[in-house]
Every structure is written in structure tokens, then in C-alpha cells.
C-alpha positions in Angstrom: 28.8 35.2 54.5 28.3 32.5 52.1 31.1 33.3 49.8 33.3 33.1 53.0 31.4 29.9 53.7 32.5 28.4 50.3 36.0 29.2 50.7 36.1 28.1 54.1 35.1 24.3 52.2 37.4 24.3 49.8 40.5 25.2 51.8 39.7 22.4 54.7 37.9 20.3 52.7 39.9 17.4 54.0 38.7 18.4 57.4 35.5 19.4 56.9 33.7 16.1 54.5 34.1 14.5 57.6 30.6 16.5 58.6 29.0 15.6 55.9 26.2 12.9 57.7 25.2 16.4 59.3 24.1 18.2 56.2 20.8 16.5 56.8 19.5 17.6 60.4 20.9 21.1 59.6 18.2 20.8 56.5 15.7 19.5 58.5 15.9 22.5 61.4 16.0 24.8 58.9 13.1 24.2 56.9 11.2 23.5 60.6 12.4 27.5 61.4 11.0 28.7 57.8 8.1 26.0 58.0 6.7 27.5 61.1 5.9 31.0 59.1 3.3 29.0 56.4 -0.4 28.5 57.3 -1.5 25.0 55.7 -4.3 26.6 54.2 -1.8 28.6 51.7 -0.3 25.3 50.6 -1.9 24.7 47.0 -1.2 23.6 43.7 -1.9 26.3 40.9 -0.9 26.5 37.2 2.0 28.5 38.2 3.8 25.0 39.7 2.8 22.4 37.0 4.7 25.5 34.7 7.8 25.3 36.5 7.5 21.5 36.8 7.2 21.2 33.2 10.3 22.9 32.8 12.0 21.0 34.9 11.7 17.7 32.8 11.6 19.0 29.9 13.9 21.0 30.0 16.5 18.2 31.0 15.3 16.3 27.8 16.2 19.4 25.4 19.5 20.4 27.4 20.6 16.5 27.2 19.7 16.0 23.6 21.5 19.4 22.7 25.3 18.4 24.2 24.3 15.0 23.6 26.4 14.7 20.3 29.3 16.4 21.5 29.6 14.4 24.6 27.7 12.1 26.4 29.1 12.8 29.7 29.0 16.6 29.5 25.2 16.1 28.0 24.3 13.9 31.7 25.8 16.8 33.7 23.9 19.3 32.0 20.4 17.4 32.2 20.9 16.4 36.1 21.1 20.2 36.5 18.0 20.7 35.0 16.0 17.9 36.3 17.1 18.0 39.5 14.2 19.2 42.5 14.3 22.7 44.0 16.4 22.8 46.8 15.6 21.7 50.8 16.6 25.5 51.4 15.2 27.2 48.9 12.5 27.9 51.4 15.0 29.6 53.7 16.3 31.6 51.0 13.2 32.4 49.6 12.3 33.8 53.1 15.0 35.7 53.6 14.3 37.6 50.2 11.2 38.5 50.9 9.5 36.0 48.8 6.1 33.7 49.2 7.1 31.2 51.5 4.1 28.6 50.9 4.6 29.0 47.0 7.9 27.7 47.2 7.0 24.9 49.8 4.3 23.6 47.2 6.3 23.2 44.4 9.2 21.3 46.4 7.0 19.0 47.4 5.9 18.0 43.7 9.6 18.5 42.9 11.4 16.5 45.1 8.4 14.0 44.9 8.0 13.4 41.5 11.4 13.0 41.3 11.6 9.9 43.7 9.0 8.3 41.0 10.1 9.3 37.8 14.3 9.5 37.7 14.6 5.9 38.2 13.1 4.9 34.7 14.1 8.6 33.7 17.9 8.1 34.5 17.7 4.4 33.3 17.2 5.4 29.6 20.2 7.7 29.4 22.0 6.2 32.1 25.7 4.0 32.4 24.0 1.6 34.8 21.7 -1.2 33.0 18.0 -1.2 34.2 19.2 -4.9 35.6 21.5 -3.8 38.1 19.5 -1.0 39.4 15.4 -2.2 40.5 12.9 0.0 39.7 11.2 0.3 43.3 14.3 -0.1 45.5 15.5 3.0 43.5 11.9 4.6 44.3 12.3 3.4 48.2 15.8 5.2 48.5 15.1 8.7 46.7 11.6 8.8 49.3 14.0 8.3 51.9 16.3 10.6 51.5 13.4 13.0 50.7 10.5 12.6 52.8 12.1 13.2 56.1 14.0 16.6 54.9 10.7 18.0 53.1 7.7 16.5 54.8 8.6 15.9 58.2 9.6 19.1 59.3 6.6 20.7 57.9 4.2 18.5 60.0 6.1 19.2 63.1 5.4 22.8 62.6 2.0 22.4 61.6 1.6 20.3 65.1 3.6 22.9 67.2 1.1 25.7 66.6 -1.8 23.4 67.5 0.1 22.3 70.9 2.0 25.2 71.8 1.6 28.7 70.2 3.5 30.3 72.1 6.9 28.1 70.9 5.4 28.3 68.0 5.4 32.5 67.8 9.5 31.9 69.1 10.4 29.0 66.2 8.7 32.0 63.6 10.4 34.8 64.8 13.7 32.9 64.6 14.1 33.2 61.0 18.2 34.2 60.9 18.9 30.9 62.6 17.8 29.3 59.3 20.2 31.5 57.7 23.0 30.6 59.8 22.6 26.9 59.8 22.8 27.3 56.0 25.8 28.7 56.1 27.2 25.6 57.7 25.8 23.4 55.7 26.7 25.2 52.4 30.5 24.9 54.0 30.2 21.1 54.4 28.6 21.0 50.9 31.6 22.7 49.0 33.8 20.5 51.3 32.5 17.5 49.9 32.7 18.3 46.2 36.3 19.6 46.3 37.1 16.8 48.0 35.5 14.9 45.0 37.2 16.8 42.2 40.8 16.2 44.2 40.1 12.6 43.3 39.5 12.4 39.7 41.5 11.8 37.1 44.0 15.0 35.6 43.2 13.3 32.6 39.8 14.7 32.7 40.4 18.2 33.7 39.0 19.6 30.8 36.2 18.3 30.3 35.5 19.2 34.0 36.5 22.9 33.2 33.8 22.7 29.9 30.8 21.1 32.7 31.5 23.6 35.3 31.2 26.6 32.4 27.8 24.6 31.1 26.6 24.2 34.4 26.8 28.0 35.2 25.4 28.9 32.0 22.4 27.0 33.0 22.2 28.4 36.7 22.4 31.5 35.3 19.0 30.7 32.9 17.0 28.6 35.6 17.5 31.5 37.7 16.3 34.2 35.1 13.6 31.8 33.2 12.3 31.4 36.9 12.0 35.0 37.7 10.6 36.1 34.2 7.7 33.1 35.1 7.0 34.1 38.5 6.7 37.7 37.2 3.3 37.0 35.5 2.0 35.1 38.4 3.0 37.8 40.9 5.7 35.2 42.4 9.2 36.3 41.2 11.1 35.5 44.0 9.7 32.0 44.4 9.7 31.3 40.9 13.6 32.2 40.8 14.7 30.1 43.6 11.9 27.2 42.1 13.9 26.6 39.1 17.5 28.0 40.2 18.5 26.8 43.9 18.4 22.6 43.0 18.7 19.9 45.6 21.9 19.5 44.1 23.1 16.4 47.2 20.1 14.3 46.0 21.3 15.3 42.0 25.0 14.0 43.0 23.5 10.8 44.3 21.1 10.0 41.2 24.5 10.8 38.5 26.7 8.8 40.5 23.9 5.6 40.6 22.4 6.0 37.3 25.5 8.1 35.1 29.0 9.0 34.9 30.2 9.6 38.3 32.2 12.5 36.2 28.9 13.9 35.5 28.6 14.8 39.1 31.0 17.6 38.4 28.0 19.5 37.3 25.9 19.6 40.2 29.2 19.7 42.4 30.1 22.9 40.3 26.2 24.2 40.6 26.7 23.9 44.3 29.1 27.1 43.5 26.9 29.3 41.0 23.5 28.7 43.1 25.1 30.0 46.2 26.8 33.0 44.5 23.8 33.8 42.9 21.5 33.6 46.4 25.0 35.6 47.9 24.3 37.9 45.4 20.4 38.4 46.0 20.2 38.7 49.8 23.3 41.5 49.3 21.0 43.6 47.2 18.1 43.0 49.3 20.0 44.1 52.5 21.2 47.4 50.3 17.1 47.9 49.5 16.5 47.6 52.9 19.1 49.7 54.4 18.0 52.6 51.8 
């Protein structure tokens, strides 16, 4: 489904941006639907997230300073991938591959948190955009907003769901493939947007989009498999994959196109692709497993 759901974006694209304001509710009921299956008492920071966070920042440091002297541009696209937090869905996914549901919900939280406080300065160092036209805290103020309803919001309401009614409560949990399905929408919308963004660049720059978008899947590829090998030793492989690999790559095409070269975006836009082949390519061997 979400390799149809991909080509479905890019051939009406110019129909289909138009839904873009939407991507956000369709986020927030699905991480309300997987939400509802964590008990707060399993949400905890352990050595196995401030691993993977780690990673994530520095990580973006050694990817940027290793394209950094071949291009500047392709060396910002490589790093956003990196840097940027673990995907809203990644929960959802996660989920559906039979992984550890609250493990994954911790570390987005740090993720997409830490984030809000430290790409502004972060972003401002490497950036195109002088720390004079772009204020610390308002930067701060706008990353939390576009964060804190998607991730924290949702997980409260469930949280106050099972306390008021348990009975809704038991429906919301055993309504997992909704989540599924919502994602599939969304992830249409999604690759709607960024081919609508690469129709409107330059043919100038064509190949240096071609070189970000081979990068970029390179280091999908990595995130995925360094995730995994982690998550391994901590008995968390399937979380530790989708941790580093599935990115919030909407918030990482905001931060490049504030603080970088908006032709840096081409690298998350392009990572929308790889992630969602790659989580295509996970729940169709764990359907086969199961039908075995």
C-alpha cells in the first residue's frame, strides 16, 4: 500500500499539495490510536535512548563535515537527514512491526524536543540565514509548536481516556489498522508536496539533486541498519531501527528551508521516498512471517 500511496503523490501532485494543512490531524489521530496501547509507567529514559540521541547529533556533525568540502549544499542535506527527530509515525510503524511501542514514544519525545532547543543555534552556525534575521527564541517558540501538539497532546488524551472511559479506551487500542490507513494518506500528501517542490527548482540544479537524493538513501539505508544493530543489544531492534531511520522529515524541510539552502530540502524530500520503501519493505516481510 504505501508504494501505491507514493505513486499516487507524484502523479497528482498538483492535486493533491492542496491537502497538505491536513497532514497534521492525520498525525495527531494516529499517534492517539497507537498512544492508547502504552501504559505511562513504561515510558522511561534508559541508556539505550541517550545512545541513539547521541547519534543523532553527532552524527549530523561528522556526515556535514565529510561532504562539507565537496559541496556545501549537498553537505546541509546530508546533516538535516541525520539530525532530524524520529518520525510522528514511527510509533505507528513501530506497532505494526511488532516492536516496543513505549520505547519508541520515549525517545521521540527527547528527539523532537531537543530539537526545538538546540537546531536554532545548531542550524545558525552552518546555516545561509545570519543569526540576525532569525531570533533565537522565536525559532524555539515555532519548532515547540509545531511539535508539542503532534507528540505530546495525543498521548495525554489517551492517558485521560483510559481513566474516564475504559471501555473507549479498549475500542481506540484495538483499532490499531486505522493508524495504518491514515498513514497511508498522509504519506500520499507528503510525496505530493515534495514533487511538487522539485517541479519548481531550477533544471540548472538537477544534478546536484540527483547526487542528494543518492546521499540521502545511502544514509537511510545506515540509520536504519546502525539503529537495528543498537537495539539488538538492548533487546529493542525494531524500535531502535525506526528511532534512527523513520525522521520527521516535514519538521526537517521546515528547519533547511529557514536556516539553509532551500535546495538542501531535496534531501529530506527524497528521504520521504527511501524511509517509506524501507517501512514498505518491513511490514511485507512481517505479513509473510506471519502468514507462515
Amino acid at each position: 500500500m504505501l508504494p501505491i500511496a507514493m505513486v499516487i503523490g507524484v502523479a497528482f501532485y498538483r492535486q493533491l499539495a492542496i491537502f497538505a494543512p491536513l497532514i497534521p490531524y492525520f498525525l495527531f489521530v494516529m499517534l492517539f490510536i497507537t498512544y492508547s496501547r502504552i501504559l505511562l509507567r513504561d515510558i522511561r529514559l534508559t541508556k539505550f535512548h541517550y545512545i541513539l540521541l547521541a547519534i543523532q547529533y553527532g552524527g549530523s556533525i561528522l556526515v556535514y563535515l565529510l561532504f562539507f568540502k565537496i559541496n556545501t549544499t549537498l553537505a546541509q542535506a546530508a546533516m538535516i537527514c541525520v539530525l532530524a527527530p524520529t518520525a510522528a509515525s514511527a510509533p505507528v510503524i513501530t506497532g505494526l512491526l511488532g516492536g516496543n511501542i513505549s520505547t519508541i514514544a520515549a525517545f521521540s519525545f527527547i528527539s523532537n524536543l531537543s530539537i526545538g532547543l538546540l537546531s536554532p543555534l545548531f542550524l545558525a552556525v552552518v546555516g545561509e540565514a545570519s543569526p540576525e534575521s532569525i531570533a533565537f527564541i522565536p525559532s524555539v517558540l515555532l519548532i515547540f509548536k509545531k511539535v508539542i501538539p503532534i507528540i505530546v497532546v495525543p498521548f495525554l488524551l489517551a492517558i485521560v481516556l483510559e481513566k474516564v472511559s475504559p471501555k473507549m479506551h479498549e475500542k481506540v487500542r484495538a483499532s490499531q489498522i486505522i493508524s495504518f490507513y491514515l498513514w497511508a494518506v498522509a504519506l500520499t500528501i507528503v510525496i505530493s508536496r515534495v514533487t511538487m517542490f522539485i517541479t519548481l527548482q531550477d533544471s540548472s540544479s538537477h544534478a546536484l539533486e540527483i547526487i542528494i537524493a543518492a546521499t540521502t538513501l545511502v544514509i537511510c539505508l545506515l540509520q536504519f541498519w546502525f539503529g537495528r544493530r543498537i537495539g539488538t543489544k538492548f533487546n529493542r531492534t525494531v524500535a531502535g531501527g525506526q528511532a534512527l531511520g523513520q525522521k520527521n522529515t516535514i519538521l526537517a524541510i521546515w528547519l533547511t528551508q529557514t536556516y539553509l539552502n532551500p535546495v538542501a530540502s531535496i534531501g529530506p524530500g527524497a528521504y520521504v521516498i527511501w524511509q517509506n520503501l524501507v517501512n514498505s519493505y518491513q511490514l511485507w516481510r512481517k505479513q509473510r512471517v506471519v502468514e507462515e
